[in-house]
C-alpha positions as CSV (number, residue, x, y, z in Angstrom):
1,X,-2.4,5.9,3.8
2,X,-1.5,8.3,6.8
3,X,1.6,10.3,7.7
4,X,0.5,10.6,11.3
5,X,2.4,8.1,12.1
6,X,5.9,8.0,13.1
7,X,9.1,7.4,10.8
8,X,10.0,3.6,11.0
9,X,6.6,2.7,12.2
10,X,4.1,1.4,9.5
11,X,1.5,3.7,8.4
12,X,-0.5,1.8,6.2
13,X,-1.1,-1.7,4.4
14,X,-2.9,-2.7,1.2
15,X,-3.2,-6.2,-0.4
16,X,-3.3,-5.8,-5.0
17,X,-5.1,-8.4,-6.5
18,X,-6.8,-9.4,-9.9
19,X,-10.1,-9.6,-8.8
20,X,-10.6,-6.7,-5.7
21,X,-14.3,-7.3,-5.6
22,X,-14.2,-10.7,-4.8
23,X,-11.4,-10.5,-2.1
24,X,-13.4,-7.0,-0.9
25,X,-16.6,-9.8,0.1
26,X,-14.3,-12.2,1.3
27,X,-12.7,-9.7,3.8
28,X,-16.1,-8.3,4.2
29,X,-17.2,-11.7,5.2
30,X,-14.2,-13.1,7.0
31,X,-13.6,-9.8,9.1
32,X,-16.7,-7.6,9.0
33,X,-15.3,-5.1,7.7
34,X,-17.2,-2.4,5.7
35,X,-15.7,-0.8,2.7
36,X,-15.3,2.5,0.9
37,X,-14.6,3.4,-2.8
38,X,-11.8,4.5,-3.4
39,X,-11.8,6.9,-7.0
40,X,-9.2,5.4,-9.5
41,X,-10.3,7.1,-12.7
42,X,-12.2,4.1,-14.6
43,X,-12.7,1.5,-11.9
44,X,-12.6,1.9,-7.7
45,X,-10.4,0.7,-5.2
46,X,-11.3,0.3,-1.4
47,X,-10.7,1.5,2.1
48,X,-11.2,-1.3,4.9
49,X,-12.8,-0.6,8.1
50,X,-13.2,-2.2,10.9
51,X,-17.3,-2.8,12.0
52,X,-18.8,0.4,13.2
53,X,-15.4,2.5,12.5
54,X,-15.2,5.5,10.2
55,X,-11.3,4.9,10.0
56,X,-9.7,2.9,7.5
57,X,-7.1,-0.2,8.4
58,X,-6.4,-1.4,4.9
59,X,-6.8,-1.0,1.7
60,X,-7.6,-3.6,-1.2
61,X,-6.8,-2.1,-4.7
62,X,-7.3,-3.6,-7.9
63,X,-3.7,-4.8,-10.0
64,X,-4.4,-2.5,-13.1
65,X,-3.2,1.1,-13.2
66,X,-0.3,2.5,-10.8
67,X,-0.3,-0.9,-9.0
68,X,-0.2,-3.0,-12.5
69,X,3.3,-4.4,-11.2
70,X,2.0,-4.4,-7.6
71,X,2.8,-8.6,-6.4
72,X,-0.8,-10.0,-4.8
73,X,0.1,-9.9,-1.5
74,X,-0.7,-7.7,1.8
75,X,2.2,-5.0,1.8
76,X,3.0,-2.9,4.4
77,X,3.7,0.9,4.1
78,X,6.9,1.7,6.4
79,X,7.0,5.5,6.7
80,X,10.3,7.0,6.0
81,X,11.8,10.6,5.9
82,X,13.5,10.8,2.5
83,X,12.2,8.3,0.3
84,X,15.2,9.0,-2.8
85,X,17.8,8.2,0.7
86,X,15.6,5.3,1.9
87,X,15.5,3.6,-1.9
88,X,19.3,4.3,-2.7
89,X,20.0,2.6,0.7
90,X,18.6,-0.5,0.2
91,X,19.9,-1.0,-3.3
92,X,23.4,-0.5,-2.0
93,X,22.5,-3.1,0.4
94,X,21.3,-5.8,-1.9
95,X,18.0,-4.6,-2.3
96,X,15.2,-3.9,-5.4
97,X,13.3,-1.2,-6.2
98,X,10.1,-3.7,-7.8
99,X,7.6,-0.6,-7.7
100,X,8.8,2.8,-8.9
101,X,8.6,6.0,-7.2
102,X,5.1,7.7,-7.6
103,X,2.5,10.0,-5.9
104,X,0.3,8.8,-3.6
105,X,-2.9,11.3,-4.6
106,X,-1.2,13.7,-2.9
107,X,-0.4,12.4,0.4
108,X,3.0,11.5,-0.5
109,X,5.3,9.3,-2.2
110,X,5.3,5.4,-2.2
111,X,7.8,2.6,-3.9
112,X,8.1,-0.9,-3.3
113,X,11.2,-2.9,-2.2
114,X,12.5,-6.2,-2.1
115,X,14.8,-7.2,0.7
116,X,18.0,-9.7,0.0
117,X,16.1,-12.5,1.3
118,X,13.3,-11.8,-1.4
119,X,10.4,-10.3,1.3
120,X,8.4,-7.3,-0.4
121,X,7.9,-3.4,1.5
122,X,6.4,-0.4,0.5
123,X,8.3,3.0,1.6
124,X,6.3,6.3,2.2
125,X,7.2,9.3,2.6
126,X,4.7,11.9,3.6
127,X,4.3,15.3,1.8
């Protein structure tokens, strides 16, 4: 994830699956994108880049862990300045909090929403 960009604009996206390995080769494959591990303790996640870039456009995770509840889809990160603001906000509107507040190794603070018509976000709010 990356706080340089803007607030409203999207700063990140990840897809959580079952079986990140697999879906890491297809992208590999279907893309040519390269990968990096990304440390989650017991297992490792993955940064996406595009061929011949050191910069990372995506991340595929594994659904275990922090993203356990995470639905197996690609979800973007939409950067927000106060993420407790952003998250009361859309409840009042008719929203869901599906994915809890929680650090994002130090970066910042993610959550997931749902939207009244049922679409899924992730909010971030940089450190």
């Amino acid at each position: 994830m990356t706080s340089q960009n803007p607030l409203g604009q999207i700063g990140w996206i990840d897809l959580t699956v079952e079986n990140a390995d697999e879906i890491r080769d297809f992208y590999q494959q279907v893309t040519g994108w390269s990968h990096s591990q990304v440390d989650m303790g017991d297992y490792q996640d993955y940064c996406m880049n595009p061929a011949g870039m050191d910069q990372p456009v995506a991340g595929i995770c594994h659904r275990r862990g922090s993203n356990a509840n995470m639905p197996p889809q690609w979800i973007i990160y939409i950067n927000v300045d106060n993420l407790d603001a952003s998250l009361q906000k859309c409840q009042s509107l008719g929203g869901k909090v599906v994915a809890a507040k929680r650090s994002v190794g130090g970066q910042g603070t993610m959550a997931v929403i749902q939207d009244p018509s049922g679409a899924v976000a992730a909010l971030f709010e940089s450190a």
